[in-house]
Every structure is written in structure tokens, then in C-alpha cells.
C-alpha positions in Angstrom: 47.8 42.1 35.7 50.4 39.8 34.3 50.6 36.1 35.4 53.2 34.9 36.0 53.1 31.2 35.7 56.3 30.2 37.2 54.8 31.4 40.6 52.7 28.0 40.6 55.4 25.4 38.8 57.0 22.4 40.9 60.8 22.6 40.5 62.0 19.3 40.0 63.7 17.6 43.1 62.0 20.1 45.5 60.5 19.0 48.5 56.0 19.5 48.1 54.3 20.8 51.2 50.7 21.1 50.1 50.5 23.3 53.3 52.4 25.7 51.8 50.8 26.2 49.0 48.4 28.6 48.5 45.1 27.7 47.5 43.8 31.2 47.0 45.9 34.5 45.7 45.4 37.5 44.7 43.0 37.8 41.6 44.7 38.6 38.5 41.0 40.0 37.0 39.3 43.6 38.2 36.0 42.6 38.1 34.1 40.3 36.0 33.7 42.1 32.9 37.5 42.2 33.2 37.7 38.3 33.9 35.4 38.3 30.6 37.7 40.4 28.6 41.1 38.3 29.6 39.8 34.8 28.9 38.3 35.8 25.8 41.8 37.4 24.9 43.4 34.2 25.6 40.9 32.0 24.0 41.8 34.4 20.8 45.3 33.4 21.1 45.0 30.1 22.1 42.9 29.7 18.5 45.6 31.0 16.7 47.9 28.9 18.4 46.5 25.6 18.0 45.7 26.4 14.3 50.0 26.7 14.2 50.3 23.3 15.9 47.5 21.6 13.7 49.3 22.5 10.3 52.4 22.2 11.6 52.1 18.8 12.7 55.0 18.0 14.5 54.3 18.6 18.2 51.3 17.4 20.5 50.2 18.6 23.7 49.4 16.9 26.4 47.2 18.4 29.4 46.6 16.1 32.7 44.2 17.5 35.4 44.2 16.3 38.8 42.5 17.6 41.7 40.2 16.6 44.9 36.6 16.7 44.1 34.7 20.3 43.5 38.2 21.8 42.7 36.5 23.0 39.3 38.8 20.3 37.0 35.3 20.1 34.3 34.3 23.8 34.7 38.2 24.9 34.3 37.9 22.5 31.1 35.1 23.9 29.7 35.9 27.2 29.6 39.3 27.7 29.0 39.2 25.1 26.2 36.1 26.4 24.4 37.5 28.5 21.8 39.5 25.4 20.5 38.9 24.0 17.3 37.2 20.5 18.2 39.2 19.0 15.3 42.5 19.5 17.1 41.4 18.6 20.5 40.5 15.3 22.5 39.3 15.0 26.0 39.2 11.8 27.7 37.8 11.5 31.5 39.3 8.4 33.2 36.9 6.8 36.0 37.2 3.3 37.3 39.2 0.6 35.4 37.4 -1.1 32.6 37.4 -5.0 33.3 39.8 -5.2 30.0 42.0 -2.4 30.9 42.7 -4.7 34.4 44.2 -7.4 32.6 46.6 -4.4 31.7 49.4 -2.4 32.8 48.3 0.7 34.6 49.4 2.9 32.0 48.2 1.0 29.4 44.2 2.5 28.9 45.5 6.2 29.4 48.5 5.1 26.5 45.8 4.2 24.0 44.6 7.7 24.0 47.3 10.0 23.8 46.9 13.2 21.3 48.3 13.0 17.9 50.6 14.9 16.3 49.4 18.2 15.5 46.4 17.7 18.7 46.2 18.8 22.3 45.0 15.9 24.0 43.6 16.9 27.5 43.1 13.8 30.4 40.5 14.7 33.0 42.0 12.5 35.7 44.5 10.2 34.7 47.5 7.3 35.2 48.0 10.0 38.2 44.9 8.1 39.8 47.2 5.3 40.0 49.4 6.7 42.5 46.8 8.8 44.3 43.5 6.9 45.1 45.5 3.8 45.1 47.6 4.6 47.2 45.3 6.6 49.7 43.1 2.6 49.2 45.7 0.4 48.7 43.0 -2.5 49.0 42.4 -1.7 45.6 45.5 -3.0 43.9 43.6 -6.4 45.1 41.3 -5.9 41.6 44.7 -5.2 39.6 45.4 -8.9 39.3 49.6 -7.7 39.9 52.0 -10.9 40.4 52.7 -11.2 44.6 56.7 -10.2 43.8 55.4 -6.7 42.0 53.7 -5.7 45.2 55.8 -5.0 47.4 55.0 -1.9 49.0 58.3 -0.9 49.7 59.3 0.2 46.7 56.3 -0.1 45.2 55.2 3.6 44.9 58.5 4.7 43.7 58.4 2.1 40.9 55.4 3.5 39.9 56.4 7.3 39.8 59.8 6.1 38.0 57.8 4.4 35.4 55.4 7.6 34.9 58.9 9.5 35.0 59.9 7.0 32.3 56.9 7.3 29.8 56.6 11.4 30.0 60.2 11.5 29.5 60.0 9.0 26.4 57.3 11.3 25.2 58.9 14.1 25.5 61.6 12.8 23.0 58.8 12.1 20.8 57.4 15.5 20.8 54.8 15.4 23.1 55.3 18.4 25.3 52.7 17.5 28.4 52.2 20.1 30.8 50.1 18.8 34.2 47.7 20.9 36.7 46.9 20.5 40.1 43.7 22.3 41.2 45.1 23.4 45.1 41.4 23.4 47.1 41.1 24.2 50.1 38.9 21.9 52.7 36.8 24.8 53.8 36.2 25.5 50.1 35.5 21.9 49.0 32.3 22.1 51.4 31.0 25.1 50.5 31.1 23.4 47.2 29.6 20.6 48.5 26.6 22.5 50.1 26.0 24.2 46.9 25.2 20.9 45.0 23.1 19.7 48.1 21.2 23.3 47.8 20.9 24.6 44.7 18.2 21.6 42.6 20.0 22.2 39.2 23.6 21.2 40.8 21.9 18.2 42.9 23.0 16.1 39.8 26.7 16.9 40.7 26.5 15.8 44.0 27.3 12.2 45.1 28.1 10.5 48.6 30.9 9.1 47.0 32.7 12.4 47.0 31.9 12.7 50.6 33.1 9.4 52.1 36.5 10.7 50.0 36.6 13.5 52.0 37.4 11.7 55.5 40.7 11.0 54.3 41.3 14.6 53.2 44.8 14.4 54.9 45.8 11.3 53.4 45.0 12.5 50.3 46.9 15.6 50.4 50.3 13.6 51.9 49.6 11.3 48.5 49.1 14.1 45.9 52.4 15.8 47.9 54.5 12.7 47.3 53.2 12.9 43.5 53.9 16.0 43.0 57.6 15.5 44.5 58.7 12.5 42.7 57.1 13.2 39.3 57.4 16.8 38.5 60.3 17.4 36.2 62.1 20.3 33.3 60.0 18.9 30.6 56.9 17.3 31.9 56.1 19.9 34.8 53.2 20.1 37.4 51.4 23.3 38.0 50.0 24.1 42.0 47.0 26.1 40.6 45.0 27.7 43.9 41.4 27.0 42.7 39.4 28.9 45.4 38.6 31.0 42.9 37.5 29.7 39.8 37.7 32.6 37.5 41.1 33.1 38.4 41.9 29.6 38.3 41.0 29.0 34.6 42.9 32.6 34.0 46.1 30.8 35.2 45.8 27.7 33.6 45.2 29.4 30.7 48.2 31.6 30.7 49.9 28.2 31.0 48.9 26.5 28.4 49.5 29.5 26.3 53.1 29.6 27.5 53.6 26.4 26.4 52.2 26.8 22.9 54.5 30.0 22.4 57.0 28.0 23.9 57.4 25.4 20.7 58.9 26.6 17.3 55.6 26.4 14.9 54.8 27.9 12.0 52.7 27.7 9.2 53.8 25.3 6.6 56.0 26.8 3.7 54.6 26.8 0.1 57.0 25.9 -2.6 58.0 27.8 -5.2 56.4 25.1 -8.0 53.3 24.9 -5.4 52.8 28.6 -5.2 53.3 28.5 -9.2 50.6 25.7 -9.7 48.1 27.7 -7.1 48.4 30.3 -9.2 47.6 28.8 -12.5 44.6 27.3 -10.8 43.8 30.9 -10.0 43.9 32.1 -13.1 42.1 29.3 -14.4 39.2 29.9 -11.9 39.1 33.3 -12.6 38.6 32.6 -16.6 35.2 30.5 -15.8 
């Protein structure tokens, strides 16, 4: 089955209602010996894609993953980037603020490690969290050390979405194309999850109380990830609702994605001169004499 990827895109200005967004569809896979066949097609493609935008060296790719806990953000990592050439990729995981990166902007520790040309960079969590947890706690901007006049929560929040708007945008003109998924889970789904960790010993490492106390605001959570998705999803730096009920067919769909977006750019192998393809070939003949 084709997937067709636009099915889960935000349009810029739309209104986000979480609610009506699916977190399970249809699978796209048969079985799953067919859900082994697609993924390893992609991967194959993917490959030969990223080996374009390595020599080409021009463009980088930027991949933010945002989700509630369980949604399968790791696991969708894992296995949809594993046929990637490690040289070309970099994948940074973003927990609590650093005691430095406080005495910072917000943006300024996820800044520091954007992808290089020619690299597909991939955030697990992300500035995002700045606008999401923060917001659904906003006692924490106490431990951001922000000036009194910068917090007032008025405008507050849509300061900080205009200057996420602002830095993807700047990006963007920079040839960063950065592409963003949310991983729609249901609550019902979430603790199943949950229950799996608790019962199955070699997930009980997974499993943290932490992630439990998070889900009592559930609601507040989804209203804040709504407002995100609203005010920060535009032409060039889009957000992705992927329904992640499904795992398999989750990583299927982000997949497809990110391989839309790799076809999207012009690359190409870099050209050999006419002088260069004359050397190479003296060196050939050379070698060939030994």
C-alpha cells in the first residue's frame, strides 16, 4: 500500500485538535514478513539517498521527535535509521538542562548540535521541550534564571514559538531542510505500554515513576503539544501527526517521510572534470603497469 504522507502533515495556520487526530489507521503492511520487506526496501533507499546528500554536501537534514512517553520515539529511531551510514548521521537525546546550558538561551544547547552539511542530524526531544513540559510546569522556568520583564506569561508562549518560527526559518535559508514528528499515542495505549515494562523483567529498565506522575496531566499535555503544533508548523519546517498505536506502521510512515524529503532536494553525485577524469585515468594506467 502506498503512504501517503500528506495524510499526517500540519498545514500551516490550521487550527490542531489532537482529538481529531487519529492515533491508529489502517496498516499500510500485510503481515509482518510484509512489514519486513517494506522497511528493508526503504532502508535501501534511504542508504542511497543519504550517500547523495553526504557527497553532495550542500543540504542537511534535520529530524525532531516529540511525543508522550512509550509513544515508541527510541524504537521508531532505531529501526528506521539503522541502515544509515553512521558517518552521516548524529543523534542527540535532550533530557534536563545542563547547569551551563541554564545560564543560556533556550535554544542555545540544541543550536550547538545541529547536523552539518552533508549530515542528517536527528534530536530525540528537543527545544520543543521548551514549550511543552514548560509550559504544562511552568514552575520550572523558576531554574531558567529569565530577567522578571521576559516572563510575562501573556505573551510569553507566543514569543517562544515566534522565536522557534524564527531559527527553523533562518535554517531553512541556510539549507537545513528539518522535517518534525509527532508520535500521536493514545492514553489507553500509553498504559498498556506501561504495564508491559512493569511485567515483562527485561523492559523493567524502561519503566520509571517519573513517566507515571506525567501522565496525570495527560490533558494538559495534549492542549500544550496542540498549541505547538498550531503555531509552529509551517511550508518548510513542517510537523508530522504520526498515529503510533502501531509501531510497525508508525516507523513505515516516518520512513516514507523522511524519504520524501530526501527525494524532495536536488542532489547528485559530484561531477568529475574533464582534467580530473584525465589524471584518474593516468593513475589507472599507472597502477595497472605495477
Amino acid at each position: 500500500m502506498k503512504i501517503k504522507t500528506e495524510d499526517f502533515r500540519v498545514r500551516q495556520g490550521k487550527k490542531v485538535e489532537l482529538s481529531k487526530w487519529p492515533t491508529g489507521v489502517k496498516p499500510v503492511y500485510s503481515s509482518k514478513k510484509d512489514y519486513k520487506k517494506m522497511l528493508a526496501s526503504q532502508k535501501e533507499e534511504m542508504a542511497e539517498e543519504q550517500a547523495k546528500l553526504y557527497s553532495h554536501d550542500r543540504y542537511s537534514l534535520l529530524l525532531v521527535f516529540q511525543a508522550m512517553d512509550a509513544a515508541g520515539k527510541d524504537g521508531s529511531i532505531k529501526h528506521v535509521m539503522s541502515g544509515i551510514n553512521p558517518q552521516g548521521c548524529q543523534v542527540f537525546s535532550f533530557k534536563q538542562p545542563s547547569s551551563e546550558e541554564l545560564d543560556h538561551d533556550f535554544l542555545w544547547r540544541t543550536t550547538r548540535r545541529l547536523p552539518e552539511r552533508g549530515r542528517i542530524g536527528i534530536f530525540n526531544r528537543s527545544y520543543y521541550e521548551e514549550v511543552l513540559i514548560v509550559k504544562v510546569h511552568p514552575g520550572i522556568l523558576d531554574s531558567r534564571k529569565l530577567p522578571q520583564e521576559c516572563r510575562d506569561l501573556k505573551h510569553f508562549w507566543q514569543g517562544r514559538y515566534k522565536s522557534i518560527r524564527d531559527l527553523e526559518s533562518h535554517l531553512h535559508r541556510n539549507g537545513t531542510r528539518i522535517v518534525k514528528f509527532f508520535l500521536h499515542l493514545s492514553k489507553q495505549e500509553q498504559m498498556e505500554r506501561f504495564l508491559a515494562r512493569i511485567d515483562e523483567p527485561d523492559k523493567n529498565w524502561k519503566f520509571s515513576m517519573a513517566d507515571v506522575e506525567e501522565r496525570k496531566y495527560w490533558e494538559q499535555y495534549q492542549e500544550a503539544y496542540a498549541a505547538c503544533l498550531e503555531a509552529t508548523s509551517t511550508r518548510d519546517s513542517p510537523w508530522y501527526v504520526v498515529p503510533a498505536d502501531d509501531k510497525k506502521n508508525a516507523r513505515l510512515i516516518v520512513s516514507e517521510i523522511l524519504l520524501d524529503t530526501l527525494k524532495s532536494l536536488p542532489l547528485a553525485y559530484p561531477e568529475t572534470s574533464p582534467e580530473r577524469r584525465q589524471e584518474l585515468l593516468r593513475i589507472r594506467e599507472d597502477l595497472s603497469g605495477d
